[in-house]
C-alpha positions in Angstrom: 59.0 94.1 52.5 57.0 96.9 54.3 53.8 97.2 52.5 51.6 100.1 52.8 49.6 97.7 55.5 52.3 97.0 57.3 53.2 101.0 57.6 49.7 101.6 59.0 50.3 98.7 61.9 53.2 100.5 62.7 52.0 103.7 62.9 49.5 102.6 64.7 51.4 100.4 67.7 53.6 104.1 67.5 50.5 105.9 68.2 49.1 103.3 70.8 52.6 104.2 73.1 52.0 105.5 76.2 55.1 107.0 78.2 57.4 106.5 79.7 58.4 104.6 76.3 62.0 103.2 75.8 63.1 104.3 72.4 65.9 102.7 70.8 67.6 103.0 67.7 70.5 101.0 66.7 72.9 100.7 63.4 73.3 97.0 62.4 74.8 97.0 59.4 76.8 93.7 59.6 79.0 94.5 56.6 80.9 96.8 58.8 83.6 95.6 61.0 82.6 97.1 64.6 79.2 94.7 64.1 81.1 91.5 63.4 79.6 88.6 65.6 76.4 91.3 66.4 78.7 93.3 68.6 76.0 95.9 68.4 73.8 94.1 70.6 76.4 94.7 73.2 76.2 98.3 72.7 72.3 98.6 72.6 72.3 96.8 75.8 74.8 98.8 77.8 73.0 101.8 76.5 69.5 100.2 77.6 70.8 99.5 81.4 72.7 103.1 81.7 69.1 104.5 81.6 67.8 102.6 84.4 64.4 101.3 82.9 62.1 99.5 85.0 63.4 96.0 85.1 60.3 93.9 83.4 61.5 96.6 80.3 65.0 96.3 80.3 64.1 92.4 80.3 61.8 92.5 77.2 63.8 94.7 75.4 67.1 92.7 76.1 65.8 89.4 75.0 63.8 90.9 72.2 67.6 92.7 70.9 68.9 89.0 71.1 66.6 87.6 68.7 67.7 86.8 65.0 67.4 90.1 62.9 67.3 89.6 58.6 70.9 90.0 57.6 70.0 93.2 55.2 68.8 95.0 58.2 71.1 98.0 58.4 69.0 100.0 61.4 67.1 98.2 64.2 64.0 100.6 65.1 62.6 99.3 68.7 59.8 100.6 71.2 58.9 99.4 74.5 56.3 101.0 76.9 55.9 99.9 80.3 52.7 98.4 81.4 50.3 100.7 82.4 49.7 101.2 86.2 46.4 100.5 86.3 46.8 97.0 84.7 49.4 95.5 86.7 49.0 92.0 85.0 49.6 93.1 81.5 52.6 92.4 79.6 55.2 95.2 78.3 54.6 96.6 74.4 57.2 96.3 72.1 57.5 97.7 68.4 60.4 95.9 66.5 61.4 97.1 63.5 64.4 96.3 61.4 64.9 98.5 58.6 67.2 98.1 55.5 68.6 101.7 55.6 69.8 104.1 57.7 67.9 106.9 59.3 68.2 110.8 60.0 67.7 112.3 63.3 69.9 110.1 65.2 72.5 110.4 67.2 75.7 108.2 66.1 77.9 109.3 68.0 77.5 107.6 71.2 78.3 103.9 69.9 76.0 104.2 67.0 73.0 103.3 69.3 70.7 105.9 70.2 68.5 105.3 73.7 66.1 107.3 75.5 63.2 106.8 78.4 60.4 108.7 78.6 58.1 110.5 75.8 58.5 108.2 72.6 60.9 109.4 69.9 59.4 108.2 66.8 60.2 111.1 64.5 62.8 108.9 62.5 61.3 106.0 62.1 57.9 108.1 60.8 59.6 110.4 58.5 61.5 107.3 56.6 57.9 105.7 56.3 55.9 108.9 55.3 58.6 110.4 53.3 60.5 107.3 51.0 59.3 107.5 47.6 58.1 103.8 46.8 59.7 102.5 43.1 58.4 100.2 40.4 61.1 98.6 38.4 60.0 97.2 35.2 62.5 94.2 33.8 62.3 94.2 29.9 63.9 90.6 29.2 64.4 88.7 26.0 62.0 86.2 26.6 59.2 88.1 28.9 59.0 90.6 31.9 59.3 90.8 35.8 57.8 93.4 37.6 59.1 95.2 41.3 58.4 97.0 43.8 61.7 98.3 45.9 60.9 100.4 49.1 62.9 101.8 52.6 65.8 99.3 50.4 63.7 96.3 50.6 62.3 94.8 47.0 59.6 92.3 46.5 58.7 90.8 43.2 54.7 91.1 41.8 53.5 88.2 39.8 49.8 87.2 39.2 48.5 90.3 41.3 47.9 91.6 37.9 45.0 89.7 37.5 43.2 91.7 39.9 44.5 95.0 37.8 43.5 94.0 34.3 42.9 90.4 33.8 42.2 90.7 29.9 45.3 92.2 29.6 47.4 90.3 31.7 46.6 86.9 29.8 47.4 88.5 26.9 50.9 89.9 28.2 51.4 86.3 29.7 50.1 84.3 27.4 53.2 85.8 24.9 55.8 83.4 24.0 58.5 85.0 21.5 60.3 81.5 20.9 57.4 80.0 20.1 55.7 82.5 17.6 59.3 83.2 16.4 59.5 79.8 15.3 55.8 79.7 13.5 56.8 82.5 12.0 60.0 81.4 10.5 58.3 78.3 9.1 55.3 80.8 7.5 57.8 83.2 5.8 59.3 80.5 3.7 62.8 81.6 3.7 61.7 85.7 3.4 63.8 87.3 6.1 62.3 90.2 5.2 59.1 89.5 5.9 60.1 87.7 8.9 61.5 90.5 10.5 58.9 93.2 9.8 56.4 90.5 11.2 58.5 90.0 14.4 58.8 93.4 14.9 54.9 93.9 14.7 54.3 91.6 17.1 57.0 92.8 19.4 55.7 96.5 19.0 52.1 95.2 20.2 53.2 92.9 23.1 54.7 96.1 24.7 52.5 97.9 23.6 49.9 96.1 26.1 52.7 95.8 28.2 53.2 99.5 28.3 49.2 99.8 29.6 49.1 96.9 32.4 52.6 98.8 33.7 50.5 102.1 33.7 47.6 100.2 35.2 49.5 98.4 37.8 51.5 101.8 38.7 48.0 103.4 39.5 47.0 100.1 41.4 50.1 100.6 43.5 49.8 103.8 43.3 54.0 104.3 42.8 54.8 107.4 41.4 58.7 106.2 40.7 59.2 104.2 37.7 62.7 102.5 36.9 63.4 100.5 33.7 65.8 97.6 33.4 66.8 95.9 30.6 68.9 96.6 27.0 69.1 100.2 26.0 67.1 99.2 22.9 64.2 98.0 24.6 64.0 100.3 27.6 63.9 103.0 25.2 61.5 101.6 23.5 59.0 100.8 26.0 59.5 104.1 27.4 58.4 105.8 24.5 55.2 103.3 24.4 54.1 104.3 27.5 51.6 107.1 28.2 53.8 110.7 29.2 52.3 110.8 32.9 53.8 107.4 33.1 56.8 108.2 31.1 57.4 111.3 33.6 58.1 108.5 36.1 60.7 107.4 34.5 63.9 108.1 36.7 66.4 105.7 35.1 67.2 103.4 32.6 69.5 100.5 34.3 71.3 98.2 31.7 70.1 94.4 31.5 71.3 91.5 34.0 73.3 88.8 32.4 70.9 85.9 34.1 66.8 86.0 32.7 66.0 83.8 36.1 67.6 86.3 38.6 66.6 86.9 42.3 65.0 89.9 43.8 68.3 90.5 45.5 70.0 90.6 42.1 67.5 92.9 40.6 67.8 94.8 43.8 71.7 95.5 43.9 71.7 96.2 40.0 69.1 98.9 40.6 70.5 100.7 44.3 73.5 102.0 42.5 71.0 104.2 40.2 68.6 104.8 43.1 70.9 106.7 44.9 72.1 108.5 41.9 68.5 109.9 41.7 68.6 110.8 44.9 71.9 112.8 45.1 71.4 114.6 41.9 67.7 115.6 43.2 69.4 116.9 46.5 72.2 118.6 44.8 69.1 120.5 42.7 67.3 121.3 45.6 70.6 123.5 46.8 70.7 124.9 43.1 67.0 125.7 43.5 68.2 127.8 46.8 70.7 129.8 45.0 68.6 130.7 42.2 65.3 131.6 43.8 67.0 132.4 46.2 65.7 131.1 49.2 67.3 131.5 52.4 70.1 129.8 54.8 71.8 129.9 58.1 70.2 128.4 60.9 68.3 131.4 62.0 67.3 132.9 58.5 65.7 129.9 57.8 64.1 129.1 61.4 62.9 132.7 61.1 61.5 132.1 57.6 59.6 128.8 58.9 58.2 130.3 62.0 56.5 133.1 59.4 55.4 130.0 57.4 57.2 131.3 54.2 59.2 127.9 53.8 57.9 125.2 51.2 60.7 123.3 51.8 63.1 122.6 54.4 66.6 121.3 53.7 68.8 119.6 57.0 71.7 117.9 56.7 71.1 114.1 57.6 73.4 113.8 60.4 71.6 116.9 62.3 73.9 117.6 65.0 72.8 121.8 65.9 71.7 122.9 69.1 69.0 125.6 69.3 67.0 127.6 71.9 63.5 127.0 72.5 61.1 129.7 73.7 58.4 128.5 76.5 56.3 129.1 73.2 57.7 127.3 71.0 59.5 129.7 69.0 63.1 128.9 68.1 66.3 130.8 67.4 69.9 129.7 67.2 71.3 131.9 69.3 70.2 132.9 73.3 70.9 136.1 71.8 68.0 135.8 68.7 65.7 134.4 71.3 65.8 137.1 73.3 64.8 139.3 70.3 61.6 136.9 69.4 60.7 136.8 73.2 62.3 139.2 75.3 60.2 138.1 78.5 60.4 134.3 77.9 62.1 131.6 79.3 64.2 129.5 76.4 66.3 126.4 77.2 68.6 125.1 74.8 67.4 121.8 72.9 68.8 119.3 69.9 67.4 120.4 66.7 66.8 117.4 65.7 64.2 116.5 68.5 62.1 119.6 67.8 62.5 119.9 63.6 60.0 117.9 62.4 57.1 118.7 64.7 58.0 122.6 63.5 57.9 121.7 60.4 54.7 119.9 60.2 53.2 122.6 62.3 53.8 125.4 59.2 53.2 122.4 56.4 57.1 122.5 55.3 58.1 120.1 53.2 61.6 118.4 55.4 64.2 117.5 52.8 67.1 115.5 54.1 70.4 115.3 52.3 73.4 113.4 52.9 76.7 112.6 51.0 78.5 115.5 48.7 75.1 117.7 49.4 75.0 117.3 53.2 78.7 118.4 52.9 77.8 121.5 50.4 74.7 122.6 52.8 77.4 122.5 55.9 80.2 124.7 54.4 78.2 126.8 51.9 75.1 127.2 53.4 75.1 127.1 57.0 73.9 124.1 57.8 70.4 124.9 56.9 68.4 126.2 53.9 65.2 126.7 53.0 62.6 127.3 49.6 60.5 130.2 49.8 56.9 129.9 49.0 56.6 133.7 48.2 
């Protein structure tokens, strides 16, 4: 998975590009029929040569797209900058980076590869790592607990890290065997189910109890902010009520329990996804409520005009973000020659791809950029405009 380490390699090889930079983006997704037998590389190629790279790039690039790619990977992310003039003996940088989801910004139309030569265009790749929320899933089982981490659709399982978090606590939480006390237990209460029960239900209570505190613990060491609970309904709930209401605020969904205690990340993974992106669509169908009832603004040039007056706290785009805009020789932008001429009646504009310009304008007048897909991208297009916006005042 890509840890937070990882991110800041890759941000930093992004920032270390020089142009001209070949920029590549490519959908790999081998569960769909036009990638059987990586057909895609076929495409990123052809789209590599029809830009007429410098031929120690295209080389690089080409034997670096014919290398062996994890099979999850649904988007191949991939930089290469020529060598510096200067230093004629060094070799060409490349930035590889397969990624188990699919990106905004990108342009699918032309094969489902997106190529260009000349200033790097990294603004997809470094919204999906500055923008995906990173999830904790807790798994309650019968006889113990796994704990998860599950980022850019990647999971990776957390083990004896938690002696570094609270090692009193965790040999407590580990050191809990159920079978074991169950059966000293039975053997103590002499035949008293009663009392048998009410003791196992103590103990139960104060084993997740402490489990309750490492989770909070080990969310703050993490520092995840997205907390998903898997397991019966009994026990989720339970636990959930156990925990501490920051951590319980975290909460996003309670997933129902795996048939198999031993299961694989993967497992864990594809039982979880299907609620993930629940979260997500009901959060991105309330962000268009939010719009209505405030209301914000939409249309592409209300809400340009709105973020160039740094009103906007949020900025909602469809994810496949196909507009064309005009851009002023000062940056301004308008949909329309006709509203550019209004903002800058002296000016040169050109017309440019939204997407290219949309997240530097945003950053520029600190606006949050929401992205929406699905049922929402498809309410934003026909309701909306194709843009919208949350006001700040």
């Amino acid at each position: 998975m890509i840890d937070r380490e990882a991110v800041q390699q890759i941000r930093a090889d992004l920032g270390a590009l020089q142009p001209p930079v070949l920029s590549l983006y490519v959908e790999v997704d081998p569960t769909r029929p036009e990638n059987e037998r990586r057909a895609w590389v076929l495409r990123a190629r052809n789209a590599v040569k029809a830009l007429a790279v410098p031929a120690e790039v295209e080389q690089v690039v080409l034997a670096a797209l014919e290398a062996e790619i994890a099979p999850e990977a649904r988007t191949l992310a991939l930089f290469a900058a020529a060598p510096a003039t200067e230093r004629k003996s060094a070799t060409v940088a490349v930035t590889k980076v397969p990624l188990h989801i699919t990106l905004p910004l990108i342009d699918i139309t032309n094969g489902k590869v997106e190529a260009r030569w000349g200033e790097p265009y990294i603004a997809p790749l470094i919204y999906a790592l500055d923008q995906y929320e990173r999830t904790a899933v807790v798994w309650l089982r019968g006889e113990g607990w796994r704990f998860f981490e599950v980022f850019l659709g990647e999971i990776v399982e957390h083990t004896d890290v938690f002696r570094s978090v609270e090692a009193d606590l965790w040999q407590q939480v580990t050191e809990f065997d159920p079978r074991r006390l169950r059966d000293d237990l039975r053997a103590q209460a002499m035949g008293n189910r009663d009392r048998f029960a009410r003791r196992m239900e103590n103990i139960a209570a104060r084993y997740l109890q402490r489990l309750a505190e490492l989770t909070e613990r080990a969310l703050d060491h993490f520092r995840i902010r997205r907390l998903v609970l898997l397991g019966r309904e009994e026990a989720t709930k339970q636990f959930a009520d156990l925990l501490p209401r920051s951590v319980r605020q975290m909460v996003i969904a309670h997933v129902a329990d795996l048939p198999h205690p031993d299961a694989s990340p993967a497992h864990v993974l594809a039982k979880v996804l299907p609620a993930l992106e629940q979260v997500e669509q009901s959060h991105e169908q309330a962000l268009l409520e939010q719009v209505t009832r405030q209301p914000g603004v939409w249309g592409i040039d209300p809400t340009l005009n709105a973020l160039q007056e740094g009103r906007l706290s949020v900025l909602i785009a469809p994810w496949q973000l196909d507009a064309q805009v005009w851009m002023a020789s000062n940056g301004l932008l308008a949909g329309s020659r006709e509203q550019i001429a209004t903002l800058v009646p002296d000016g040169e504009a050109q017309p440019v791809a939204l997407r290219d310009v949309l997240v530097d304008a945003c950053a520029a007048f600190a606006t949050r950029l929401e992205f929406v897909s699905g049922p929402a991208q498809d309410h934003l297009s026909r309701d909306f405009g194709g843009l919208a916006g949350l006001l700040r005042w």
